[in-house]
C-alpha positions in Angstrom: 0.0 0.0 0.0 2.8 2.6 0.6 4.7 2.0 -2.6 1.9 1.8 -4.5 0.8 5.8 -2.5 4.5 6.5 -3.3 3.8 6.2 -7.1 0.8 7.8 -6.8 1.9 10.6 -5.3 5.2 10.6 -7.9 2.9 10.4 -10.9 0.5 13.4 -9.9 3.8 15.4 -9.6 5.0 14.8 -12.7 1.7 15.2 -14.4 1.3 18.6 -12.3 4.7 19.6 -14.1 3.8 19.0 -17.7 0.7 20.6 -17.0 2.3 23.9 -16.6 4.8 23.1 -19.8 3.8 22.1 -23.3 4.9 18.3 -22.6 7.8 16.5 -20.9 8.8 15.2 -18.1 12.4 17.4 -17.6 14.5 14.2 -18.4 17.3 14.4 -20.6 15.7 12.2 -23.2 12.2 13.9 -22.3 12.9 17.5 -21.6 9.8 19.8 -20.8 8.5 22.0 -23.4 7.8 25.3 -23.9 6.0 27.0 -26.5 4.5 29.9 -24.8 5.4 33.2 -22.7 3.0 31.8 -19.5 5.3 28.3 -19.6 8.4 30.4 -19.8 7.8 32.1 -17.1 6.4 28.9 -14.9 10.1 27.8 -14.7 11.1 30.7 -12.8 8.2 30.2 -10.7 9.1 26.6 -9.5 12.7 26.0 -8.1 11.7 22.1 -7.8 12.3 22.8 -11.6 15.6 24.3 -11.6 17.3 21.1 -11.9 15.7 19.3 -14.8 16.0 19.8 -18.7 13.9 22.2 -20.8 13.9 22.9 -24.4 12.6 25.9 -26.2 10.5 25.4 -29.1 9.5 28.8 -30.8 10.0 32.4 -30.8 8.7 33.7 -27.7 7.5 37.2 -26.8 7.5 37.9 -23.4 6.2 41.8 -23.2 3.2 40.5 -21.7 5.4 40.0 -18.2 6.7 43.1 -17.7 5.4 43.5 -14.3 3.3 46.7 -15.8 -0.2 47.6 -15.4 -1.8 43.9 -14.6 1.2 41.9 -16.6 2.8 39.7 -14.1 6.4 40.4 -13.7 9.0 38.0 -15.1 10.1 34.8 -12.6 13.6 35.2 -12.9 15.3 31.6 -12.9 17.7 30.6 -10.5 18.6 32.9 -7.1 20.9 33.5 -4.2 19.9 30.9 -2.4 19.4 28.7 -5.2 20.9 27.8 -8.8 19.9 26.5 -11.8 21.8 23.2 -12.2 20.4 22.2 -15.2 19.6 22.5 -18.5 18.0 25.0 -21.1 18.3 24.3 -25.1 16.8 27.2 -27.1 17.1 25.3 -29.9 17.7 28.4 -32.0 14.6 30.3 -31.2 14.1 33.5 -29.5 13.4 35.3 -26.1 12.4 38.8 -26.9 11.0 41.6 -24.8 12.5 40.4 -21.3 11.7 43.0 -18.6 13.4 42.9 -15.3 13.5 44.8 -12.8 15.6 43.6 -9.6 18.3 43.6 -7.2 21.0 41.4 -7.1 21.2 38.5 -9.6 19.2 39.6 -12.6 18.8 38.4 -15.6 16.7 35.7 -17.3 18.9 33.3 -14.7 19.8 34.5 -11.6 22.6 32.0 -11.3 23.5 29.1 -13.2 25.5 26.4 -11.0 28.4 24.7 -13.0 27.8 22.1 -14.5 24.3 23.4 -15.8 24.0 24.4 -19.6 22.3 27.1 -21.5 22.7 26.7 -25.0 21.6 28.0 -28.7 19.3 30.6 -27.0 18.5 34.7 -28.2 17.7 36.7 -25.6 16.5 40.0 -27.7 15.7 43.4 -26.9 15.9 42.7 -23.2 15.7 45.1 -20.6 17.4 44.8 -17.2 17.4 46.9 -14.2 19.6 45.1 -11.1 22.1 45.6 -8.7 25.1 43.7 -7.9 25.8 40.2 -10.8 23.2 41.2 -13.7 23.0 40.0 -17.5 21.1 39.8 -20.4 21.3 36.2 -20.3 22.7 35.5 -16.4 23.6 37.4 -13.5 26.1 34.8 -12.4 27.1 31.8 -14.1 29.5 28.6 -13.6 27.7 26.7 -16.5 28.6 26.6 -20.3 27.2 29.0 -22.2 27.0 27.8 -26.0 25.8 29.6 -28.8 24.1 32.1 -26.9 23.2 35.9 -27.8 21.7 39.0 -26.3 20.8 42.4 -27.7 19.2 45.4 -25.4 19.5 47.6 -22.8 21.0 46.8 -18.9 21.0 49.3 -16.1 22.6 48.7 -12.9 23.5 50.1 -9.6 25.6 47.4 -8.5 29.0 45.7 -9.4 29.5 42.8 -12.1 27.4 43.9 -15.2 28.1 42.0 -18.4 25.6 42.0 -22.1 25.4 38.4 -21.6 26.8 37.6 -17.7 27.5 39.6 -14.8 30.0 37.2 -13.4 31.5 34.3 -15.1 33.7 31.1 -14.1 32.6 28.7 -16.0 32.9 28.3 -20.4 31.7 30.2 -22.7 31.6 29.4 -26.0 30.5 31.4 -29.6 28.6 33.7 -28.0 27.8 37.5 -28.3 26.2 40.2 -27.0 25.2 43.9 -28.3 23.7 45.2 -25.2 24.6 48.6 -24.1 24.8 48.7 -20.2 24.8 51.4 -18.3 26.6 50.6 -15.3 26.8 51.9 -12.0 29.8 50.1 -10.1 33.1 48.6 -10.9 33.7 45.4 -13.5 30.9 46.3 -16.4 31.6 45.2 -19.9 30.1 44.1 -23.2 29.7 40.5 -22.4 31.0 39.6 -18.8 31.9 41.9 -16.4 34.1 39.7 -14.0 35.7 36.9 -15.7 37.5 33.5 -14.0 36.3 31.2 -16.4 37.5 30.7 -20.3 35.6 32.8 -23.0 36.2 31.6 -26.3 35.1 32.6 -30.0 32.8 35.2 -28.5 32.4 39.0 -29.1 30.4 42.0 -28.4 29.7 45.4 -30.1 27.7 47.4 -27.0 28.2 50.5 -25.6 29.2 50.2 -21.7 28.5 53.5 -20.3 29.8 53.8 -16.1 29.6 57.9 -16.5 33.5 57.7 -15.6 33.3 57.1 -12.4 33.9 53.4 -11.4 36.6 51.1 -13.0 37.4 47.8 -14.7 35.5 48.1 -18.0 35.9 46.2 -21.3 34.0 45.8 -24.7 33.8 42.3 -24.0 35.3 41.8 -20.3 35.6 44.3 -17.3 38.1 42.1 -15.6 39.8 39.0 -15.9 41.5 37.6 -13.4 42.0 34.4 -11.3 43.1 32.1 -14.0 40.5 33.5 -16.7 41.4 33.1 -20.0 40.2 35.0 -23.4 40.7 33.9 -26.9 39.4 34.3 -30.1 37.3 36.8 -29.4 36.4 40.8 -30.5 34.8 43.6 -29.5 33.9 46.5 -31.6 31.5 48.8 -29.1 32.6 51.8 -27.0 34.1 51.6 -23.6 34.0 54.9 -20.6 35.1 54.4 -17.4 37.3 56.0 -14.8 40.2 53.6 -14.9 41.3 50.2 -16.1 39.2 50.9 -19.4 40.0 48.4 -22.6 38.7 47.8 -25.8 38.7 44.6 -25.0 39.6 43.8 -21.6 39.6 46.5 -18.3 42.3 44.4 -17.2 44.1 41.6 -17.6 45.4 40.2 -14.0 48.0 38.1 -13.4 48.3 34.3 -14.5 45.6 35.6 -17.1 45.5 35.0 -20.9 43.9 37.2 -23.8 45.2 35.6 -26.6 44.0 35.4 -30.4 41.9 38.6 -30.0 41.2 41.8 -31.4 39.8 45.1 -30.7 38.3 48.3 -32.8 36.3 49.4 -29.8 36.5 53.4 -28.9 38.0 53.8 -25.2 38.1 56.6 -22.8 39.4 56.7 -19.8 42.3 56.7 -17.2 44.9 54.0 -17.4 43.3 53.0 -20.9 44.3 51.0 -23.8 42.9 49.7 -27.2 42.7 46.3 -26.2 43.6 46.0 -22.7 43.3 48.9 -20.0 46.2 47.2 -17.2 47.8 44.0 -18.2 49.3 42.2 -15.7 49.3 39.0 -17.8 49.8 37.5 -20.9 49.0 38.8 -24.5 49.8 36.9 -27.4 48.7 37.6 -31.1 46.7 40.6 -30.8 45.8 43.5 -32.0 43.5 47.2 -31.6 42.7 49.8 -33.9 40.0 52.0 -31.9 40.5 55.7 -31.1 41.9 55.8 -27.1 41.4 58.8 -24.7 42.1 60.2 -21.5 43.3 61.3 -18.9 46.8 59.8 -17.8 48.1 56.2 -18.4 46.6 55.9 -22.2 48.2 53.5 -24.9 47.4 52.2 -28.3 47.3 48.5 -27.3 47.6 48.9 -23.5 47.3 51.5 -21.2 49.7 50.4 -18.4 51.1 47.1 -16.8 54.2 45.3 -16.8 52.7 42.3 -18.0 54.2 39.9 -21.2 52.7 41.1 -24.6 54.0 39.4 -27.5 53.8 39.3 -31.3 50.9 42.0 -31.0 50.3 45.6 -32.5 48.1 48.8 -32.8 47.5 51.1 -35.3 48.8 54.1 -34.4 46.7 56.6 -37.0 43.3 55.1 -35.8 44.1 54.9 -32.0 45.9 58.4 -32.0 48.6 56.9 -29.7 52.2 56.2 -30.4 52.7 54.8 -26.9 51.6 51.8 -25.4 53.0 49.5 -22.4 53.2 46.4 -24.8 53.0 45.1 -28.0 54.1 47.5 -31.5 52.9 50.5 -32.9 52.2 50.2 -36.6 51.1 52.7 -39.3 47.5 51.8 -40.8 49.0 50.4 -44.2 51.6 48.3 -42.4 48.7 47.2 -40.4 46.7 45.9 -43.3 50.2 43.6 -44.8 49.8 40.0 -43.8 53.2 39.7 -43.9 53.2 42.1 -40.7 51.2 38.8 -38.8 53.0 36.0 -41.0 56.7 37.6 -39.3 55.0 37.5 -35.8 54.1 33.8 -36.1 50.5 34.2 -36.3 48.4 31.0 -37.7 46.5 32.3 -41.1 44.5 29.9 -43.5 46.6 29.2 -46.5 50.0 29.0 -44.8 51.3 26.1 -42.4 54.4 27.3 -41.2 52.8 29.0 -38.0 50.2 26.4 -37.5 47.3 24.6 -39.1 44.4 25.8 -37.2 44.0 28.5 -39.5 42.6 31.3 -36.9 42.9 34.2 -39.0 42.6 35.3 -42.6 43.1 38.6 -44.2 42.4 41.0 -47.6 45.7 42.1 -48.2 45.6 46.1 -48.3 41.8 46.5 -47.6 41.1 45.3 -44.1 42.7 44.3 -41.0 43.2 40.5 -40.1 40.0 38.9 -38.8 39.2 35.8 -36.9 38.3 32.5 -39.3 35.7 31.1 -37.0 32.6 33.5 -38.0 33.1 32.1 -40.7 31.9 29.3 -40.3 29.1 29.8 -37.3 25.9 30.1 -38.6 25.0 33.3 -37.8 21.2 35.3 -37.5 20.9 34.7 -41.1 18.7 32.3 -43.6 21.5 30.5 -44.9 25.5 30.9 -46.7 28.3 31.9 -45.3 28.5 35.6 -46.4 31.0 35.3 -49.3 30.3 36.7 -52.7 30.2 32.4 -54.1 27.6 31.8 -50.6 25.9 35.3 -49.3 24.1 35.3 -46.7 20.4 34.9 -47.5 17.9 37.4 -46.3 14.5 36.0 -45.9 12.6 37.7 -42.9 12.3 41.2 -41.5 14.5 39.3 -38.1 17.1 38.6 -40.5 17.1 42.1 -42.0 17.4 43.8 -38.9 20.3 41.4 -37.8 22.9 42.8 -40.4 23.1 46.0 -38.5 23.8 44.3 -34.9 27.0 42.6 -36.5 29.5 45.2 -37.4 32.1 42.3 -37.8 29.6 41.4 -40.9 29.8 44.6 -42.7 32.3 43.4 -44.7 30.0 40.0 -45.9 28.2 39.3 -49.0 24.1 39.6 -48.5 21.2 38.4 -50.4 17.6 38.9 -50.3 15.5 36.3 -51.1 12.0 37.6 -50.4 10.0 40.7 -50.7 10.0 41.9 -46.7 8.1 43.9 -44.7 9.8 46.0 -41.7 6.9 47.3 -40.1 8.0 44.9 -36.9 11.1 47.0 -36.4 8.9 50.9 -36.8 9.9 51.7 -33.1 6.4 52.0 -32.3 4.3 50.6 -29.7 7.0 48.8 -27.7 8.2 47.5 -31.0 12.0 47.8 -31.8 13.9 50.4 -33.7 15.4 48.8 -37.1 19.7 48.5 -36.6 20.7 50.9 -39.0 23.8 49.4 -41.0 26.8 51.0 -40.3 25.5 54.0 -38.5 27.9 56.6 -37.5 27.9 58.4 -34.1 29.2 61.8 -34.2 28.6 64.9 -37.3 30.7 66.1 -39.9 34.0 63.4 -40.2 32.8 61.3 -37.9 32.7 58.8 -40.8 36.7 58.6 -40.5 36.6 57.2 -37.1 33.2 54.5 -37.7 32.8 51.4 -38.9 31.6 51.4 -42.5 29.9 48.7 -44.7 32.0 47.9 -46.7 30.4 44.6 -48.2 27.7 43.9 -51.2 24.4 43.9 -50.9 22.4 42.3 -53.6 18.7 43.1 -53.2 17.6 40.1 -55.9 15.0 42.2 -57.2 13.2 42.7 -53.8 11.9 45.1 -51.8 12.1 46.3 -47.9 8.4 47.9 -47.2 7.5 50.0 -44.4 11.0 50.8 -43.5 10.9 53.3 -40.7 14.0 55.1 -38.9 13.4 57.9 -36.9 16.4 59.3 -35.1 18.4 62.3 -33.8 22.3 61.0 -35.2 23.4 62.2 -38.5 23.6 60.1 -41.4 20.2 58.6 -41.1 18.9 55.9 -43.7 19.2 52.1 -44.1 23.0 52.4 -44.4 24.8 54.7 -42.6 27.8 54.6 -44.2 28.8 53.3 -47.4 32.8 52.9 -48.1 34.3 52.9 -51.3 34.6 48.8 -51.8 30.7 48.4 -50.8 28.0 47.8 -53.2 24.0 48.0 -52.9 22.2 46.6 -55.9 18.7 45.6 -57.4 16.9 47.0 -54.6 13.8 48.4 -53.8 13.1 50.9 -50.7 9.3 50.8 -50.7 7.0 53.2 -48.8 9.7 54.6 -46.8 9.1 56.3 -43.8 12.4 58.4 -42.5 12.3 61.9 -39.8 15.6 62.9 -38.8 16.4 66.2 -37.6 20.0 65.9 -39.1 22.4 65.9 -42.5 23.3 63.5 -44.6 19.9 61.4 -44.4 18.4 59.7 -47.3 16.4 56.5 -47.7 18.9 54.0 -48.8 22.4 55.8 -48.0 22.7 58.7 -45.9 26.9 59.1 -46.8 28.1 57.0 -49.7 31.7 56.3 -51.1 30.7 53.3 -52.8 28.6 51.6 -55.6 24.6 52.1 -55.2 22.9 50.5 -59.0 19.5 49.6 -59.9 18.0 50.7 -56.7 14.9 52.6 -55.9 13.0 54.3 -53.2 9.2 55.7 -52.4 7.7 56.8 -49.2 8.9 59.9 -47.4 12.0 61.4 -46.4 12.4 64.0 -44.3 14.8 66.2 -42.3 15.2 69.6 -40.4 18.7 69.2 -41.3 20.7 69.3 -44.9 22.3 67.3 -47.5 18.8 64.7 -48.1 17.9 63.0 -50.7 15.3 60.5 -51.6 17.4 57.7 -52.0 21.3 58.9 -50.8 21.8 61.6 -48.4 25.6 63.1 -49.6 27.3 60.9 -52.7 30.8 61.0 -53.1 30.8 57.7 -54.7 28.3 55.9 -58.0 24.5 56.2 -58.1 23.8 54.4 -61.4 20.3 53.7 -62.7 18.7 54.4 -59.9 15.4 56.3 -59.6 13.5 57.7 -56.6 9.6 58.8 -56.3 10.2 59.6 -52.6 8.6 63.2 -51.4 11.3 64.5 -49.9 11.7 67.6 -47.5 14.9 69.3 -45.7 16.0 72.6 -44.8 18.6 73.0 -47.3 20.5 71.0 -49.9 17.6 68.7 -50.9 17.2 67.0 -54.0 14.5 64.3 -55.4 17.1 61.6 -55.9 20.6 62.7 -54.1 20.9 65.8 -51.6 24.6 67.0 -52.2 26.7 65.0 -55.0 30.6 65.2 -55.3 30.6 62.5 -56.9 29.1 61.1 -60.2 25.5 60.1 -60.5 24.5 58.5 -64.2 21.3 57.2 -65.9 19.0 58.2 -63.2 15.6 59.8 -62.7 13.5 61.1 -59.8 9.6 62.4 -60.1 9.3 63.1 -56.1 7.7 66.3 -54.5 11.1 68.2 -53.4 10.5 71.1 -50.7 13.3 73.0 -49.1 12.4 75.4 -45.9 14.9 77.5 -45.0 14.4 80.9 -46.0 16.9 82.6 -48.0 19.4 79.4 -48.1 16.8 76.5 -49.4 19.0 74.8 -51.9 16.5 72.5 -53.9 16.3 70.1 -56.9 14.2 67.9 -58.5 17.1 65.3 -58.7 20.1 66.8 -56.9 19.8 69.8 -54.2 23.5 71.0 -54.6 26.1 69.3 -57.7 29.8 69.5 -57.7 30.8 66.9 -59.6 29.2 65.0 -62.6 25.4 64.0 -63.3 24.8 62.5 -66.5 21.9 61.1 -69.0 19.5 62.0 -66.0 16.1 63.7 -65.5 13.6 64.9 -62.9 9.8 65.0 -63.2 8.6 66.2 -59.3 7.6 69.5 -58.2 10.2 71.4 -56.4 9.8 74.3 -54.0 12.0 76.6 -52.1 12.6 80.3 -50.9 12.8 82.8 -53.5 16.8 83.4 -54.1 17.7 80.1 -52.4 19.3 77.6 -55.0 15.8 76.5 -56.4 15.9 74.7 -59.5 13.9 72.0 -61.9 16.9 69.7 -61.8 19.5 71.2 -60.0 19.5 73.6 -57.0 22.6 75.1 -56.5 26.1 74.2 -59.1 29.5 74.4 -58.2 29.2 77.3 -55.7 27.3 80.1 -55.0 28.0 81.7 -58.7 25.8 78.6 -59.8 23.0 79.1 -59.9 20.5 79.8 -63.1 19.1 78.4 -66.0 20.2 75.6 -67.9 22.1 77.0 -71.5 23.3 75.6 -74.5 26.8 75.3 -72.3 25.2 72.4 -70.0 27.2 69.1 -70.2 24.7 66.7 -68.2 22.7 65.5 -71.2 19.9 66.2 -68.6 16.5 67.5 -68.4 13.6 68.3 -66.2 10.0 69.2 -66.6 9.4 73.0 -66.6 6.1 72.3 -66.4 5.6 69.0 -63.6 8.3 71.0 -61.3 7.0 74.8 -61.5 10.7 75.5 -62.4 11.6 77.8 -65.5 15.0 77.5 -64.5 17.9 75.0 -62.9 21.7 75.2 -62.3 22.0 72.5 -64.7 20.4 70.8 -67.1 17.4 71.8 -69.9 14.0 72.7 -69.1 11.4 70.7 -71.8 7.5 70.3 -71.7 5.8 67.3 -70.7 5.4 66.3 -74.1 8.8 67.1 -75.0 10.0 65.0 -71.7 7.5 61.8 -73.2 9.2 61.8 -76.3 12.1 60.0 -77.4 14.1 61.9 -79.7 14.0 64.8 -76.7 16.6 61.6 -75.4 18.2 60.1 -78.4 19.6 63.6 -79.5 21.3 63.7 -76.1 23.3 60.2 -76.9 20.5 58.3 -74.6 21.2 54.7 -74.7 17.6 53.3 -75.6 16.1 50.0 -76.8 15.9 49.5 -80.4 18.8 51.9 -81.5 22.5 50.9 -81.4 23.3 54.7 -82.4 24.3 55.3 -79.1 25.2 52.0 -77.9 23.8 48.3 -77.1 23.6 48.4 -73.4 19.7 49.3 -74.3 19.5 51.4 -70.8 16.4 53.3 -71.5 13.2 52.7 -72.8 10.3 54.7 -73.7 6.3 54.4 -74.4 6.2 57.1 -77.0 3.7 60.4 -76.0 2.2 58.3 -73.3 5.2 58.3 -70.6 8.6 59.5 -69.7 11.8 57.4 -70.3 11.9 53.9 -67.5 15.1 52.0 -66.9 15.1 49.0 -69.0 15.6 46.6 -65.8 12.8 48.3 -64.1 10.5 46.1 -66.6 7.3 48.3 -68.6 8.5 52.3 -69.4 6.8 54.9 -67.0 
């Protein structure tokens, strides 16, 4: 009778459990389920729980436990009397939305116990407020962390403050974090703040923020010491503090390793350094590039320390430091030379003479080395491996918004495979802000110290819809900053939606170098600022068949395709409203607001309106300078025209002024040396074609004429 109440009693808990899971019984061959926000937030609830397995098994939103109005608030998992010992598979999917609010030990675990595991799990858009030991993913942790990843916000008031961990002593393996914390005590970093365990093949590209006054801060660790050990690993965020302030590490303590690493991170603060703030370790094979500032104590590579640093450098053009305590101080060229790393020993695919692990690889001239193993991870994307034989595929808004999260991509290949919708990243309603790619913090210049996009990508004929951004930086629009090597082609931005207050702001591009072909834009672009355009912002680089019918309004320097162009645009055409404010100044054109360089074989069909005197023009606003301006003659070299009678404008700065009917008829074009279908006169590339009296001239990829 009492076995048989023993098994009773066993049986009712276990079918207790799976009743508040989506199946299971926690065993490793069995784990429980979870498919929902309520059964995510029932292991929290349960420490009986905190032992067994669980597995993940979709995308889980879990704004409806915020703790606001009736929501319940979050159970966080494990505590300080109690850890989680066992173990949680996200199987790839997502947490997103996780609201905390705490004191010590936040995050979604409290503590995890070694031994436990948390693997293949996205914690995104989470939002932590804690004292002492918080994380995005843990506040504490002994377990192995695989393949984990966190993006958000983390405010403290405590010490240990990590993206992913607070505290770490246990492994942790190809994960990352792009969380800015905001930290309010010693050992904060990108992805663990207080490291004695081994973090490998990870990186982070957050902002830590400690309003320089507490120490020990990192990109990617605040302090590694007792025996921790970091390699192959990056961080490419921004790092403030008051002292012991790296790129990389805040410092590196005795009997500790960074090894295999690298940092471009920006770093201010005293006793600072590119990669490591105070090394009173070991560095081996490493390298920074990031801009270092401060007070006293301030190095290239690493700010102080008499610690062992060998076969490792800094650029000392980007960091502004020709001093460091460790490692050697290289010009930017010398720094791009494999034969620089090759000298030093360093393992690089293709060679064997250092090694056959192949950890790093390197375009000779263009970039600086990076790690292999990215590689070969599959990343937030829908397939490939981001080369130009294997881009990555593009398939979901997710995926989209993913590119501009991973600076260390910006140099990839990217393809899109479906027409996508952003509305789910407008910033509205609790939703997320869309990651601009390769934004750029800072005004005029500040491109020389970001990190550009420098990649290709290859919009397949699709289209992004309902792309909002709506933001106070400069250089506003999908990318941020485009560098001379990067290409955007065959894409369509539809129904844009962009308010800045800024320059260089555009739809596509707000500041290009690069190659941007058979691209489009329509939707609204706006800005109180100057130098907008419907589809680029400020060219310096190629806009080539590309069109725009974006309405597009700025205070100066505003045109219906590019705002200020120094460098060439070609075969292009715009038919946006264009409105410039600013009285007296209001530079404004149908297709560019101010030229300085070349536009060729283009036109402009939109109206365009400005102050009287201001640079107003059909076509062109303002030429060359301020002696410019006026009406298109018989000297004009663009082969360009605009609609006197569409735009309201008699006059441009370049450019000639025809009729509608004149502008909807093809020999207005061919005469010009307009490259059309059906005529080999003036060429075979067959760029243009027209519907005779019935339409202006289309693009011939762009399918029927318009």
């Amino acid at each position: 009778m009492r076995t048989l109440l023993l098994t009773l009693i066993t049986s009712l808990l276990v079918v207790s459990a799976q009743a508040q899971y989506g199946g299971g019984t926690g065993e490793p061959n069995d784990p429980y389920l979870i498919y929902t926000g309520a059964q995510m937030n029932a292991v929290g609830a349960d420490p009986n729980d905190w032992g067994r397995q669980f597995r993940l098994m979709a995308d889980i939103d879990l704004s409806g436990f915020d703790g606001k109005g009736r929501n319940p608030a979050f159970n966080v998992i494990g505590n300080s009397a109690r850890r989680f010992t066992g173990v949680f598979d996200g199987s790839g999917h997502t947490l997103s939305h996780l609201t905390i609010v705490s004191g010590d030990y936040a995050g979604l675990f409290g503590r995890l116990a070694a031994g436990a595991q948390v693997r293949d799990l996205g914690i995104v858009d989470v939002n932590v407020s804690g004292g002492h030991y918080v994380g995005g993913l843990a506040g504490e942790s002994g377990a192995d962390l695989i393949r984990c990843h966190t993006t958000g916000v983390l405010h403290t008031h405590g010490w240990r403050s990590g993206g992913l961990i607070g505290s770490n002593s246990g492994a942790v393996l190809r994960c990352y974090s792009s969380v800015t914390v905001n930290a309010g005590g010693h050992y904060a970093a990108g992805l663990a703040g207080y490291n004695t365990g081994t973090i490998s093949q990870c990186y982070a590209t957050g902002t830590i923020n400690t309003g320089g006054y507490f120490n020990y801060v990192g990109g990617l660790v605040g302090y590694n010491t007792t025996g921790g050990a970091v390699t192959q690993s990056y961080a490419t965020g921004t790092a403030k503090g008051a002292s012991y302030v790296g790129g990389l590490a805040g410092r590196n303590a005795a009997a500790c390793t960074v090894t295999d690493c690298y940092s471009t991170s920006t770093v201010n603060g005293g006793e600072a350094g590119g990669l490591v703030g105070n090394n009173g370790g070991r560095i081996t094979r490493c390298y920074s590039t990031g801009l270092v500032g401060g007070p006293l104590l301030i190095g290239g590579l690493v700010g102080s320390g008499t610690g062992l640093v060998t076969q490792s450098f800094w650029d000392t053009k980007t960091s502004r430091r020709s001093q460091s305590a460790g490692g050697t101080g290289l010009a930017t060229a010398d720094m791009r030379k494999a034969a620089t790393y090759l000298e030093a020993g360093w393992d690089f695919v293709g060679e064997t003479a250092n090694g056959t692990a192949d950890l790093w690889s390197i375009r000779e001239g263009q970039d600086y080395p990076r790690l292999v193993w990215p590689e070969v991870v599959v990343g937030p994307y829908g397939g490939g491996r981001g080369t130009a034989d294997d881009p990555y595929q593009i398939w979901t808004a997710e995926q989209m918004n993913a590119i501009g999260a991973n600076s260390r991509d910006w140099n990839k290949h990217f393809k899109l495979m479906a027409d996508i919708d952003m509305s789910p990243f407008d910033g509205k309603n609790g939703r997320p802000k869309f990651n601009l790619i390769a934004p750029v913090a800072g005004g005029m210049g500040a491109y020389y110290f970001s990190t550009p996009f420098v990649g290709v990508l290859d919009g397949n004929g699709h289209t992004l819809s309902h792309l909002t951004i709506a933001g106070g930086a400069y250089y506003q629009a999908l990318f941020g900053f485009l560098e001379a090597t990067a290409t955007v082609k065959d894409l369509g931005v539809v129904d844009v939606n962009v308010s800045a207050s800024v320059n260089y702001v555009g739809a596509l591009v707000g500041y290009n170098f690069g190659l941007v072909t058979r691209c489009y834009s329509t939707g609204t672009v706006a800005s109180t600022g100057i130098q907008v355009g419907g589809l680029v912002g400020y060219n310096r680089g190629k806009v080539v068949q590309c069109r725009s019918a974006a309405m597009v309004r700025s205070s100066s320097v505003v045109g219906g395709l590019v705002g200020e162009n120094w460098g060439t645009v070609t075969a292009c055409y715009a038919t946006g409203t264009v409105t410039a404010g600013n009285s007296g100044m209001g530079q404004a054109g149908g297709l560019v607001g101010g030229n300085f360089m070349t536009i060729t074989q283009c036109y402009s069909t939109g109206a365009v309106r400005g102050p009287a005197g201001g640079g107003v023009g059909g076509l062109v606003g303002l030429r060359g300078g301020l002696g410019g301006r006026g009406g298109g003659d018989n000297t004009d070299q663009t082969q360009s025209f605009w609609d006197v009678q569409t735009s309201g404008q008699a006059t441009s700065a370049e450019g000639t002024g025809k009729t509608t009917v004149e502008m909807q008829t093809a020999a207005t074009f061919l005469g010009a040396g307009w490259d059309f279908v059906g005529e080999t006169g003036n060429g075979t590339d067959d760029l243009w074609q027209i519907d005779e009296g019935k339409s202006y001239p289309g693009l011939r990829w762009e399918g029927a004429a318009k």
